[in-house]
C-alpha positions as CSV (number, residue, x, y, z in Angstrom):
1,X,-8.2,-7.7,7.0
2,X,-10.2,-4.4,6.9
3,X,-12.4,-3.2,6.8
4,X,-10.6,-0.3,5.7
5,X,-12.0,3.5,4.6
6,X,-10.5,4.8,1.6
7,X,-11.0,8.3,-0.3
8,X,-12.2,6.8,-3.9
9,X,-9.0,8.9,-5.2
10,X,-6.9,6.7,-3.4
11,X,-5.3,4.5,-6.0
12,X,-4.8,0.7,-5.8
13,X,-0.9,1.1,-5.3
14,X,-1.7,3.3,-2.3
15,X,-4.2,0.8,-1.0
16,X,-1.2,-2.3,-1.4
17,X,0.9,-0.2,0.7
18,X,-1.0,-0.2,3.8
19,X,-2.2,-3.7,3.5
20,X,1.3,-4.3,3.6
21,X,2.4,-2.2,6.3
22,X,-0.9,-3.8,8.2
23,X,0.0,-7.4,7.8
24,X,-0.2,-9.3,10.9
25,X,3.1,-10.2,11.8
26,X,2.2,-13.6,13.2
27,X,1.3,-14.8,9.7
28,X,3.7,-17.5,7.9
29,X,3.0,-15.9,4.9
30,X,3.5,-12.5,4.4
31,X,4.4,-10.1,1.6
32,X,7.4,-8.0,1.7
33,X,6.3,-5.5,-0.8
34,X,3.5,-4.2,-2.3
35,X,4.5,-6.3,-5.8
36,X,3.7,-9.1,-3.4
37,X,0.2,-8.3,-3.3
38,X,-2.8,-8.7,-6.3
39,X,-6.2,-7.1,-4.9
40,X,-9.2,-8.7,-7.3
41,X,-12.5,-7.4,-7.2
42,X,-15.4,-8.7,-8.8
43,X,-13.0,-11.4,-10.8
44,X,-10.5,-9.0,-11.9
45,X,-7.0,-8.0,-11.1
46,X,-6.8,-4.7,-10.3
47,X,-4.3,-2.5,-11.7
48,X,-1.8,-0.3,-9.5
49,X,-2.4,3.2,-11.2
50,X,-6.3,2.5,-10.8
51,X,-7.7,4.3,-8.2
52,X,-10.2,3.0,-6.2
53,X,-13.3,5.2,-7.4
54,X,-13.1,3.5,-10.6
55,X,-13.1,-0.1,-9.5
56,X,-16.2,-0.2,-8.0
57,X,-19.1,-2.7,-9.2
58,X,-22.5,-3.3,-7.8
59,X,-22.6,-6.0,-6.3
60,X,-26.3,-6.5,-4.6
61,X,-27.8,-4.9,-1.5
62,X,-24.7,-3.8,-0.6
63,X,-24.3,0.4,-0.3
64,X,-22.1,1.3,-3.2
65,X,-19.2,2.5,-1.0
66,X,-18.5,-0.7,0.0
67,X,-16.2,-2.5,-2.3
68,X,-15.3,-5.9,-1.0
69,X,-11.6,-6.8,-2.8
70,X,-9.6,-10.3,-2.3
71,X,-5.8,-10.1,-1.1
72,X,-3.6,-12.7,-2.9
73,X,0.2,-13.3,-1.9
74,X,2.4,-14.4,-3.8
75,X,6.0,-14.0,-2.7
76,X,8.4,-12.8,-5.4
77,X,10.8,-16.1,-6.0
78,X,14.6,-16.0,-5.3
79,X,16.4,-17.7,-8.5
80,X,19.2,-20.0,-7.3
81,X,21.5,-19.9,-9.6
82,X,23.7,-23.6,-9.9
């Protein structure tokens, strides 16, 4: 997904939403929510009331507005009760 622009006040909660709201809908997987979704950057989990100014990390020749983040899903579990 993405690229994406992003204001760096934008927080990380903010940028869950819209991933979620973006998803392709032709994916098997897919998160329903935003608690569906951890975004990791440079090998750590980033936190909801982050906001994205403060998550950045050099990272090379890259210019330092770019932040490249990893989307994990993983689907909230229904508990069958027996």
């Amino acid at each position: 997904m993405g690229p994406f622009r992003y204001s760096p006040a934008s927080t990380i909660a903010m940028l869950k939403e819209r991933i979620v709201a973006e998803w392709p809908k032709d994916k098997k997987i897919a998160p329903k929510g935003a608690n569906d979704i951890k975004l990791i950057n440079a090998g750590k989990i980033l936190e909801n009331n982050k906001i994205v100014g403060q998550c950045r990390v050099h990272c090379g020749d890259l210019p330092e507005a770019v932040i490249t983040m990893h989307v994990v899903v993983q689907p909230s579990v229904t508990k069958v009760k027996t």
